[in-house]
Structure formats: structure tokens, C-alpha cells
C-alpha positions in Angstrom: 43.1 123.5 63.0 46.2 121.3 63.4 46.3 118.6 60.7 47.5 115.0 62.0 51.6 114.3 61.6 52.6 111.9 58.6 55.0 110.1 60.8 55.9 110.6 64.4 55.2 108.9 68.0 51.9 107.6 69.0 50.4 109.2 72.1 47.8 108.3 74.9 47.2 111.2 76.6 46.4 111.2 80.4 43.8 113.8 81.7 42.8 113.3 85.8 40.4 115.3 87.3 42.0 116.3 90.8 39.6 119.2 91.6 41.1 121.5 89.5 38.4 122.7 87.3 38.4 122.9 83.6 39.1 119.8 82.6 37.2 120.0 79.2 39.6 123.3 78.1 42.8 121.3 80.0 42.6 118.0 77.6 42.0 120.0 74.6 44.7 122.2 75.2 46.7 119.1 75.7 45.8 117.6 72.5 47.1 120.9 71.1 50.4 120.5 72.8 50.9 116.7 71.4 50.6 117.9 68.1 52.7 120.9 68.3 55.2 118.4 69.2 54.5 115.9 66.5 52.8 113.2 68.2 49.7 111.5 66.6 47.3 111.9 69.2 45.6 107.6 69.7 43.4 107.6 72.6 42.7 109.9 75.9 42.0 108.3 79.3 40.6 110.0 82.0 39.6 109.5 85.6 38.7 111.5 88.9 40.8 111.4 92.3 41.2 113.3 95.1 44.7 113.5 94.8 47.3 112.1 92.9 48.6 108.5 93.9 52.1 108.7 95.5 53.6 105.8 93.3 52.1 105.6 90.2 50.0 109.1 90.2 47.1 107.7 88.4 46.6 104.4 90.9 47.3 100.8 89.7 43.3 100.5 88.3 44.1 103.7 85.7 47.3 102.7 84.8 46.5 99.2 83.8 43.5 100.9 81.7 46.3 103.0 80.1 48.4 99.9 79.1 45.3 98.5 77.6 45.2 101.3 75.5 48.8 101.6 74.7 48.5 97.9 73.5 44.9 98.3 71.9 46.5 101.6 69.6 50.0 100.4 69.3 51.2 103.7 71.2 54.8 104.3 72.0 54.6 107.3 74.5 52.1 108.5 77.4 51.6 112.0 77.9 50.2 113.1 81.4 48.9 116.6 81.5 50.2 117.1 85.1 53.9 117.2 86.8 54.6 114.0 87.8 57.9 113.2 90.0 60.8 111.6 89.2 59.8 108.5 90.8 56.2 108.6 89.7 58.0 108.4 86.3 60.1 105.4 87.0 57.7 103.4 88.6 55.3 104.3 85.4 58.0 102.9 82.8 58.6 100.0 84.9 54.6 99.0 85.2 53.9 100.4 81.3 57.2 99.5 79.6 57.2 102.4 77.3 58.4 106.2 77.6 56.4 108.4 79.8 56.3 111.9 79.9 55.0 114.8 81.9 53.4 118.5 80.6 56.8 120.5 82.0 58.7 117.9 79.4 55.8 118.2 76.9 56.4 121.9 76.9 60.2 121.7 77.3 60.1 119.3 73.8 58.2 121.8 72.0 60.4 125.1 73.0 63.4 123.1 71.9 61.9 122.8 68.7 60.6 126.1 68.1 64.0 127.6 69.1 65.4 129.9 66.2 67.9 132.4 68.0 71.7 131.5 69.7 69.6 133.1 73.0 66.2 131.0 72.4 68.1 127.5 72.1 70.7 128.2 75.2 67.6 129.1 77.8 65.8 126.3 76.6 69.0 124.0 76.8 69.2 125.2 80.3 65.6 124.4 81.2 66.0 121.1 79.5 69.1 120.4 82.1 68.0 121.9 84.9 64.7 119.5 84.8 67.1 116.8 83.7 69.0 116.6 86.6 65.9 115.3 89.0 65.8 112.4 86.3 69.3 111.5 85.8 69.1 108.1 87.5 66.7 106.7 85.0 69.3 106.0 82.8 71.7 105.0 84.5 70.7 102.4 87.1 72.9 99.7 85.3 76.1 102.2 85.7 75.9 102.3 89.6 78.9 100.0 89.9 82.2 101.9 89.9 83.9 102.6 86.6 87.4 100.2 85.7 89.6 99.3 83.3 92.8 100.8 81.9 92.9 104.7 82.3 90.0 104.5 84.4 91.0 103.5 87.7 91.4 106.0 90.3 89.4 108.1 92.5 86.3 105.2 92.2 83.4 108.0 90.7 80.2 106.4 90.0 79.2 107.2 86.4 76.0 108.8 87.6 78.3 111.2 89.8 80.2 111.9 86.5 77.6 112.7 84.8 76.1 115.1 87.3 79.0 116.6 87.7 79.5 117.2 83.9 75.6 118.2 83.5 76.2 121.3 86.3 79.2 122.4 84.4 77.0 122.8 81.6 74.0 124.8 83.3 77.1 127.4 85.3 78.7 127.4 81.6 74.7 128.3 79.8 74.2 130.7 83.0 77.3 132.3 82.1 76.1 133.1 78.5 73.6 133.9 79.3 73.7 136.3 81.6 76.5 138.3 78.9 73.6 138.4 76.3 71.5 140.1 79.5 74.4 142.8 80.3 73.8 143.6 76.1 69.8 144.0 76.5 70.3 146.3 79.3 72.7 148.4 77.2 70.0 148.7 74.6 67.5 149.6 77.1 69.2 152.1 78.6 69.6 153.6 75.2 66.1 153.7 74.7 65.5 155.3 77.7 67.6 158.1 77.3 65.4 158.7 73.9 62.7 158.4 76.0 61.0 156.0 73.6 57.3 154.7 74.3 58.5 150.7 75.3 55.4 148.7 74.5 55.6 144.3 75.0 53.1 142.4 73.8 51.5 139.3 75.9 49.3 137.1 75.9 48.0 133.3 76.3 49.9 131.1 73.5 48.1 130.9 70.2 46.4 134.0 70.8 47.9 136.0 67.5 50.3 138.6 69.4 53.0 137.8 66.2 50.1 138.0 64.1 49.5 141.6 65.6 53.2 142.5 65.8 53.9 141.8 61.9 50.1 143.9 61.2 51.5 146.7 62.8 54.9 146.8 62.1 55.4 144.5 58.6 58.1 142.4 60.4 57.4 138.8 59.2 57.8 137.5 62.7 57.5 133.9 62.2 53.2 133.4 63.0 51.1 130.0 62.6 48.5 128.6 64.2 50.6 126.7 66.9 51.2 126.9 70.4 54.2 128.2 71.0 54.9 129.6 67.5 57.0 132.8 68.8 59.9 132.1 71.4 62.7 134.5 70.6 62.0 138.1 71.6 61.7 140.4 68.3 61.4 144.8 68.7 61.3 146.9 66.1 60.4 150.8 66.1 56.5 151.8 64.9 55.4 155.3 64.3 51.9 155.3 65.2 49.0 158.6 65.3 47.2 160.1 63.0 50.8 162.0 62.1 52.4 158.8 60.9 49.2 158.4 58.8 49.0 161.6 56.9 52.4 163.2 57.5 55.1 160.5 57.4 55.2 161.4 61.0 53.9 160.1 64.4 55.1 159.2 67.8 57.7 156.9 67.6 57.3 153.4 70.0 59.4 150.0 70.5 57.1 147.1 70.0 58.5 144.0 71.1 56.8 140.4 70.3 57.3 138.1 73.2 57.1 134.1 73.9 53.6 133.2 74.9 52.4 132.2 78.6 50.1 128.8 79.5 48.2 127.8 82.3 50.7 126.1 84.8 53.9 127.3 82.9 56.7 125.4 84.0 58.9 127.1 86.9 62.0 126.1 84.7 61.0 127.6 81.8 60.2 131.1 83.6 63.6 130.7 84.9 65.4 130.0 82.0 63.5 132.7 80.0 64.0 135.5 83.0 66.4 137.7 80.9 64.1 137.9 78.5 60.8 138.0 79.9 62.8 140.8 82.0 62.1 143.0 78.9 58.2 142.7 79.8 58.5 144.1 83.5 60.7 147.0 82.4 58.6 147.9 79.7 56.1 150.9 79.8 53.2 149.4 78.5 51.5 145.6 77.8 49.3 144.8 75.4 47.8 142.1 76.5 46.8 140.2 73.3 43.1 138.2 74.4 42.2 135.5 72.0 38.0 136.7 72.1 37.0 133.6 70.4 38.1 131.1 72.9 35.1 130.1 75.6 38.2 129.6 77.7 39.6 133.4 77.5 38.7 134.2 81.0 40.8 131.5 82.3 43.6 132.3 80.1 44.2 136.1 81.1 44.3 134.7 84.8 46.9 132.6 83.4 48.7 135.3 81.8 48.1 137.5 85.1 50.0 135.1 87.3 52.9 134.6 84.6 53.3 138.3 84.9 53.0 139.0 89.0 55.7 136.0 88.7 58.4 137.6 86.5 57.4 141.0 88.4 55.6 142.8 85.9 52.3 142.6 87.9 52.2 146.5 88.0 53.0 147.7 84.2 50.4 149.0 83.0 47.9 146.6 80.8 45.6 147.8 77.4 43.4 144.0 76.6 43.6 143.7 73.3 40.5 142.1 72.1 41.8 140.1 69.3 40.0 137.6 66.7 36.9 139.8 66.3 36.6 138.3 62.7 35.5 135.2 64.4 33.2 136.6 66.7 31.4 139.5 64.5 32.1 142.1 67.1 32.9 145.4 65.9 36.3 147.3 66.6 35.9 149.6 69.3 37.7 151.5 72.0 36.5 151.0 75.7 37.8 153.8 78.1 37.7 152.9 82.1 38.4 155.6 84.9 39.5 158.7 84.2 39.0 157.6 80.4 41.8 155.8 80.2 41.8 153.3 77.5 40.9 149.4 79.2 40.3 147.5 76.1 40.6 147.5 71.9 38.5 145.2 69.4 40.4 144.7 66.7 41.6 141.4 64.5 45.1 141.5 63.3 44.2 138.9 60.6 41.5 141.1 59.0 43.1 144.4 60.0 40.3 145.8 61.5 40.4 147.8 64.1 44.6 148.4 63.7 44.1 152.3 63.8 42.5 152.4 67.0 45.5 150.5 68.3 47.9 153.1 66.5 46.2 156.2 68.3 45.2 154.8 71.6 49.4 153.9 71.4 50.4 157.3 70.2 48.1 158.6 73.3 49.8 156.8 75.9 53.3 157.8 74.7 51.9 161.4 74.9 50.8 161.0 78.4 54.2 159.2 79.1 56.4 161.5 77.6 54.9 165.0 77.3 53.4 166.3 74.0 57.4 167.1 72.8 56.8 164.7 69.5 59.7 166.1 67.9 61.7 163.8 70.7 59.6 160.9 70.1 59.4 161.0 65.9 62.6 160.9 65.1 64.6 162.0 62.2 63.5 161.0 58.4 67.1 159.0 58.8 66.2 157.2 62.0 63.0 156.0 60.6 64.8 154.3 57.4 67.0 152.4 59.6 64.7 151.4 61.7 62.1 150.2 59.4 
């Protein structure tokens, strides 16, 4: 699925088994995140404890089998699928002698790649610093004496201190901005509530096609590969959906907005960073939770999804699964009504297509239910639809 990099770091990933379950579905998904990042993945150790060492996390018998490997491959980087602490990751640099990273900076590395809008790169800058500052003394531990010379003599600061200083007038300065681009989304929402426009997000594990399903429906050319993590910038557009928009050039208008993907044990920087936007999920009216049907490991991952959502607040919006990827699993596309026969679940593959008109109506439904069966609100004018298509 991913090919290998041409050039790039050498990894030795890190998978310990500390009671957590899943371990077989953790380490691959690890691999997966290496590669999204660039890294050539060398050589995976694992080992079992029943909880992590306070020094060196992994105890001095697993980390001297990790420098065997990092010598045996030539590696230049471990990756530890687990948080490790500040001082776990010293006292692993010292003993190892090479870079060591944890799956927050993993994740962090990857989102400042993928980063495409002015938004998208200041929230991930200001997860980036906000983990940063826990760290800060790594680099600096031969700067502790006081600064000197000509034009720096004075009040005596440390260079660390300076540097601290100058790294939180970067996060109030990114909070700032942040938090102006926020007071603009609310405008725009408000908007779209007085129009009383169907708002409909769509979420979902990472990788499991929601941009794939958002350019389907509404011929966007969201950016969509077979990454983790391929989508990070919020994109809505406006889709007219029923059997009106089909036959009639009419329909029931909706907002569909494509949304940065969740992963098990997502870090608590990144959710905060990303709040504004992931915001526009718990105001919306409806999720589409986008379910990757081939994965063994799909349970799991709409738990995963679940608690991302109950942590941003958007626990009680209401959910339609969206079984996803039936090309892969030969199941046919179908509707699956719960109580009251309300809708609980669509199959359908986005790649394929099939299955995309059950989404449209069961859509065009709930905005009826929502809204009232007044579809001259909710179409629009032939004007409104050509700007904005």
C-alpha cells in the first residue's frame, strides 16, 4: 500500500506490550505512520512489561537490544509507539546516541507536513510548540551558564530562560490568530443557520476514505491518497442531494464539510490546537461517520473515533456509519434503519460509487426531518447553486 521512501531516515520502531491490547493492529499502524513521515521502516523490536520503566521506558535489557539493532541496520532514528516523557527521552539519547522520538512527535511531524492552509500550518505550529516546551532543555544543557560579552551583559538571563520566554510569545501570538480566524467561522455559521441549511461533517478513523467520499459526492478534488493523515484543513461545500437534484436540477440543499481524521490515542495537543476547527463537528447537525469495512481493526477504530468526539463535545450529534470500502469486501450497498426507522448505517464505496444514491436520499431525508418539508428554503435559487458549485 505505501511504497518504501528513496531517501530519508532509517527507523527502528519500538512496540511494548503494556496490557493494552491490540498490539498486532498498534505496530502496523505504526509502520504506517513512519512512512507517512518518510522514514524507511529497518527493524521492529518488541517486548512485554507491566508498566513502562521510569528511566529508560523500555528497561536497560530492551534498550541495549534496540542499539543492537540500530547498529546491526545502520538506523538513525527510534520511533516508540507510546508517550514517552521528557526525561525518558533524554536518558534514551544519552544511552542510544541517536534521535529518539515518541508517537505525539510522530504525529506532530506528519501534520506539519500535510499542512496546506494559513489555518492548518499555525494550529499545528502551535501544537509543535506547545509539546516543545516540556523538551526545551535537551538542547540546551551546554547554554546553562549565563549569557556575556559586549551588548549582552545585564539582567544575567539564562539562554534557556530566553528561549522560553520567546517560545510563549509565540504560542499567545499563534493563539491570537487563531482565535480571529475562529470569530470568521462563527460568522459563516451563523449565516448558515439563518438559511437553515442541513450542516453535515464527515468523520472517521484516518485512512478511512472520508475525502474520497467528500469529492464522490460533491466533485471537489479535496486532496485524497492512501495515507494517514491525507486531509488536515477543513474543506465545505454546498450539495443538493434527493431524488429532486437527480431528475429536476433540484434537491435539498446541505453543507458537507471534510474534516482531519482521528487515531487511537490522538495527541491532547493536537485536539487542542485543532479545537476551532474540529469545533465545526460538534455544531454540526449531522456526522457521517466514515467506517473503513475492510479493516479487521474497524471496531476498535469507531471507539477511537467515539472518544475523539465525546472529547471535543460532539458526543451527542447525531451519527449515520457509513460503511465504506464495500468494493473490498463484496458486500452490497444497502440502507439499515434502527428504531423508529431511522437510518443507523449505509454500504456504499466512494471509490466504486456504489451505493452514493442511498447516501444522497437518506441525506435529503434527514434535512426534511430537520428542517420541515419547506424545500423551497433548502434548494436554493438556480443562482445560488452556480456559485456554490
Amino acid at each position: 500500500m505505501f511504497e518504501r521512501p528513496a531517501s530519508g531516515e532509517r527507523a527502528i520502531l519500538v512496540q511494548l506490550d503494556l496490557g493494552q491490547g491490540a498490539i498486532d493492529e498498534r505496530l502496523s499502524e505504526l509502520e504506517l505512520l513512519a512512512l507517512s513521515a518518510g522514514a524507511s521502516v529497518e527493524a521492529v523490536v518488541q517486548g512485554r512489561r507491566a508498566a513502562p520503566d521510569a528511566k529508560l521506558f523500555a528497561g536497560s535489557g530492551k534498550v541495549q537490544e534496540i542499539g543492537e539493532a540500530l547498529r546491526a541496520h545502520g538506523a538513525d532514528i527510534v520511533i516508540f509507539n507510546h508517550a514517552l516523557s521528557p526525561a525518558q527521552q533524554r536518558n534514551l539519547e544519552r544511552v542510544l546516541e541517536c534521535m529518539v522520538i515518541d508517537r505525539t512527535a510522530l504525529i506532530l511531524d506528519i501534520f506539519a507536513q500535510r499542512a496546506r492552509s494559513h489555518e492548518g500550518k499555525l494550529q499545528v505550529e502551535l501544537a509543535q510548540l506547545e509539546h516543545l516546551s516540556t523538551r526545551l532543555v535537551r538542547g540546551w544543557t551546554h547554554l546553562e551558564r549565563q549569557k556575556g560579552g559586549i551588548g549582552l551583559r545585564g539582567p544575567g538571563e539564562k539562554q534557556l530562560e530566553t528561549d522560553r520566554r520567546l517560545l510563549g510569545n509565540r504560542v499567545k501570538m499563534l493563539k491570537s490568530r487563531l482565535a480571529q480566524i475562529e470569530k470568521q467561522r462563527k460568522v459563516r455559521r451563523r449565516a448558515r443557520e439563518r438559511r437553515d441549511v442541513l450542516s453535515v461533517s464527515l468523520v472517521g478513523y484516518t485512512n478511512a476514505g472520508k475525502s474520497t467520499l467528500f469529492n464522490a459526492l460533491t466533485k471537489a478534488g479535496a486532496y485524497a491518497a492512501d495515507q494517514l493523515f491525507a486531509t488536515l484543513d477543513t474543506t465545505s461545500r454546498r450539495l443538493y442531494v434527493g431524488a429532486e437534484a437527480r431528475s429536476e436540477g433540484g434537491g435539498v440543499s446541505v453543507v458537507l464539510s471534510d474534516t482531519v481524521g482521528f487515531i487511537r490515542d490522538l495527541p491532547h495537543a493536537l485536539v487542542a490546537a485543532f479545537q476551532a476547527t474540529l469545533e465545526e463537528t460538534a455544531q454540526a447537525d449531522l456526522l457521517l461517520h466514515v467506517v473503513d469495512s475492510a479493516s479487521e481493526d474497524r471496531d476498535a477504530q469507531i471507539e477511537a473515533v467515539n472518544q475523539v468526539l465525546a472529547e471535543i463535545g460532539a458526543a451527542e450529534v447525531p451519527q449515520i456509519l457509513v460503511w465504506n470500502k464495500i468494493d473490498l469486501t463484496r458486500a452490497a450497498p444497502a440502507v439499515e434503519r434502527g428504531d423508529c426507522a431511522k437510518i443507523r448505517r449505509i454500504f456504499l464505496s466512494a471509490r466504486s460509487g456504489e451505493g452514493l444514491d442511498l447516501l444522497r436520499d437518506a441525506l435529503a431525508e434527514v434535512a426534511r426531518q430537520t428542517f420541515g418539508d419547506n424545500t423551497d428554503r433548502l434548494a436554493g435559487t438556480d443562482d445560488e447553486r452556480r456559485q456554490e458549485t
